[in-house]
N, C-alpha and C positions, 0 to 999 in steps of 0.2 A: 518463604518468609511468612511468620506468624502477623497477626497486627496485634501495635502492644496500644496504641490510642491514635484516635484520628490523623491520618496524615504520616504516620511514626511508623514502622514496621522493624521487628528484630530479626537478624538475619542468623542463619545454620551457625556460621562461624561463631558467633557471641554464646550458642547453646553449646557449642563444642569446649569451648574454655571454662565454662562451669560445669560441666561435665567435669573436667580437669582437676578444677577447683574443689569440689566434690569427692573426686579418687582421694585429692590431697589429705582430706581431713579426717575420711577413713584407715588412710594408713593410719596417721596420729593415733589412731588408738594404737595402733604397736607398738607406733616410734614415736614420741611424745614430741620432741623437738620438727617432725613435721607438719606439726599442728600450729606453730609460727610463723613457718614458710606459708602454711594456705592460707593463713592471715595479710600479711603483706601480698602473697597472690590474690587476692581477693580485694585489699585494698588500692593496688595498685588497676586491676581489672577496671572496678569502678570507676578509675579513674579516667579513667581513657575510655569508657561509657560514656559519661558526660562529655567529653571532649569530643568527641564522635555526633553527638546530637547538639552540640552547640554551633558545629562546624557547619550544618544541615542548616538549622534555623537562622543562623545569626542575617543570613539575607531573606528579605519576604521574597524578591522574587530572583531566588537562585537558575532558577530553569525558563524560562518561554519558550512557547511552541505554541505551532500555525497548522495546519492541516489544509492544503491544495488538493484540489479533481476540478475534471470537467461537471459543470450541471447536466455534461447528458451522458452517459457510456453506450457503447457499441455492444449491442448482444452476440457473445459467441467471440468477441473480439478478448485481447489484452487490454484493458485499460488503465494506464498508472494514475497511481496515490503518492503523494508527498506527501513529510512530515519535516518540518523543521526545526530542529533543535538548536538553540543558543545559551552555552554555557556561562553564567555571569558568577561563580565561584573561583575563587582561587588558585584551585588546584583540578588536575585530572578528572571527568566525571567519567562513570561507570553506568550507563543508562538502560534500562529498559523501559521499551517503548511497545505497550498493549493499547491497539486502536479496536474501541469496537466495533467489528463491522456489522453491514447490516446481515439480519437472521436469516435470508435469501442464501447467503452463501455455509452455512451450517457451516463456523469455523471457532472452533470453543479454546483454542489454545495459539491462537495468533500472538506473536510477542516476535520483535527486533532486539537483538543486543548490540549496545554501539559503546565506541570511547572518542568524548569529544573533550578537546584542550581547553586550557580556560583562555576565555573571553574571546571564542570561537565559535561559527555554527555551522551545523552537520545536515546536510539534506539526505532525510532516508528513503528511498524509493520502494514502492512494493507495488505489485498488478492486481488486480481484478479481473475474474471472466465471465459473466451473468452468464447465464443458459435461459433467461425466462426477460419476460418483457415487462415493464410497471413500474411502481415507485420504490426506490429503496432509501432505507433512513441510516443514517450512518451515526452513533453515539460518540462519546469523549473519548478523549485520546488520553489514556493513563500513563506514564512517565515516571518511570521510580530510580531515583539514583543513591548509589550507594557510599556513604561516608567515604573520607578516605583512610581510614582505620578497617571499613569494612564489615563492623560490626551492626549499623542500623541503618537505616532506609527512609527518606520520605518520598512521598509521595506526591506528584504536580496533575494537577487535572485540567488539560487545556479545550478549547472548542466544547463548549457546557450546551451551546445551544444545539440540537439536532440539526445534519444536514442532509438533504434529500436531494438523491439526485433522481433522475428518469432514464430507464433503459430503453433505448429504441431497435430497430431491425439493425442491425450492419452496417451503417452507413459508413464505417473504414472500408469496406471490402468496395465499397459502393463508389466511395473516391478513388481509391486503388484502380479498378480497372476504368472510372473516368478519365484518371490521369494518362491509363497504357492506350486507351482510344485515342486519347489526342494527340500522343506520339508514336500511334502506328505499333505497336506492340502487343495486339491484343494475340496477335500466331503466335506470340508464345507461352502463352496459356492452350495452347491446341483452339483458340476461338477463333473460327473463318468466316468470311463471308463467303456463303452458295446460292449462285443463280437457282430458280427453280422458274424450270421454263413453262410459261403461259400463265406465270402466274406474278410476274416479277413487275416491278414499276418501275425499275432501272434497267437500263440497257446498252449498251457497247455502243450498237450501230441501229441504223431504221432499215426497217425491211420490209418487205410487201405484206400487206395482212394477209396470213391463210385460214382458212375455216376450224374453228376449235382454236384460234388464239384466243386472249380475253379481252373483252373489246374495250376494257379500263387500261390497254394499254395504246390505244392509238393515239397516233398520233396527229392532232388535227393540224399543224401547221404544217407539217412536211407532205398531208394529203390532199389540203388547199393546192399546195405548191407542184404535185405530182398528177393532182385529178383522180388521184388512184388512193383507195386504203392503204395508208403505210399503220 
């Protein structure tokens, strides 16, 4: 899509049919009476140009949109983005939806295409996966939807203010395996617990102290109790 003035964009199709229009009037010079026809083609064209960009403007606000994240992502994890679009047009909308992200993720051609009915809204989902830790700033979320002739484009710019969120270590992974500790599932990750003898602070049973245990493991009440190092 060209930009024909702020907000307006002309779309391939409308270049295609004067293109068309254009064939037309070169035949004319052969055939005289096709030089009529590319007239009323031409007239007629126009006219459903206008029509097309009125259909666009005639609501100030045809489109809103909202943009959802967490204020903190998970480095290395999936983190989702929401977008939500609410169509306040009449008729079918044709949307594309270019959020930009922040410059952390090197992504120059990010764009959603959706069709949402009228006086309906569409939640678009997309992930994020940092590799790096810090702040990242997230820009406007652009939104172009196309006539329903097809021939022009405007354009909706929602979330104008920067939003910044903070990437921190993992803490999905972090609750994840808090979650398997507290119901005992951690063996299925291959994670065990292993005694490791003379050096453990837990223990099955009490047993006589022998020379070369560690003496951070005794036990004083069961050696009160026995008179003897346990």
């Amino acid at each position: 899509m060209k930009k024909f003035y702020k907000g307006l964009f002309i779309n391939n199709l409308l270049f295609v049919l004067l293109g068309i229009n254009i064939l037309l009037f070169l035949i004319g010079f052969l055939f005289y009476p096709m030089v009529s026809i590319a007239k009323i083609y031409f007239i007629c064209l126009s006219g459903l140009f206008i029509v097309d960009i009125v259909a666009l403007f005639i609501q100030k606000k045809g489109l809103e949109g909202t943009r959802k994240c967490a204020d903190r992502f998970s480095n290395g994890d999936e983190n989702p983005v929401s977008i939500t679009i609410e169509n306040n047009y009449g008729f079918k909308a044709k949307v594309t939806v270019i959020d930009e992200l922040p410059f952390q993720f090197q992504v120059r051609d990010f764009k959603i295409n959706a069709r949402i009915d009228s006086g309906s809204k569409k939640e678009l989902v997309y992930y994020l996966r940092p590799i790096k830790r810090g702040e990242y700033e997230f820009g406007v979320v652009n939104v172009f939807i196309k006539g329903f002739l097809g021939l022009v484009s405007r354009r909706f710019i929602f979330e104008e203010t920067p939003r910044v969120v903070k990437v921190y270590p993992s803490f999905l992974q972090m609750r994840k395996y808090e979650l398997m500790a507290i119901s005992n599932r951690l063996s299925d990750t291959g994670i065990k617990k292993i005694r490791r003898l003379g050096h453990n602070l837990e223990f099955e049973q009490i047993k006589e102290y022998v020379p070369g245990d560690d003496v951070r493991t005794i036990n004083w009440k069961a050696t009160a109790r026995r008179n003897s190092l346990m």
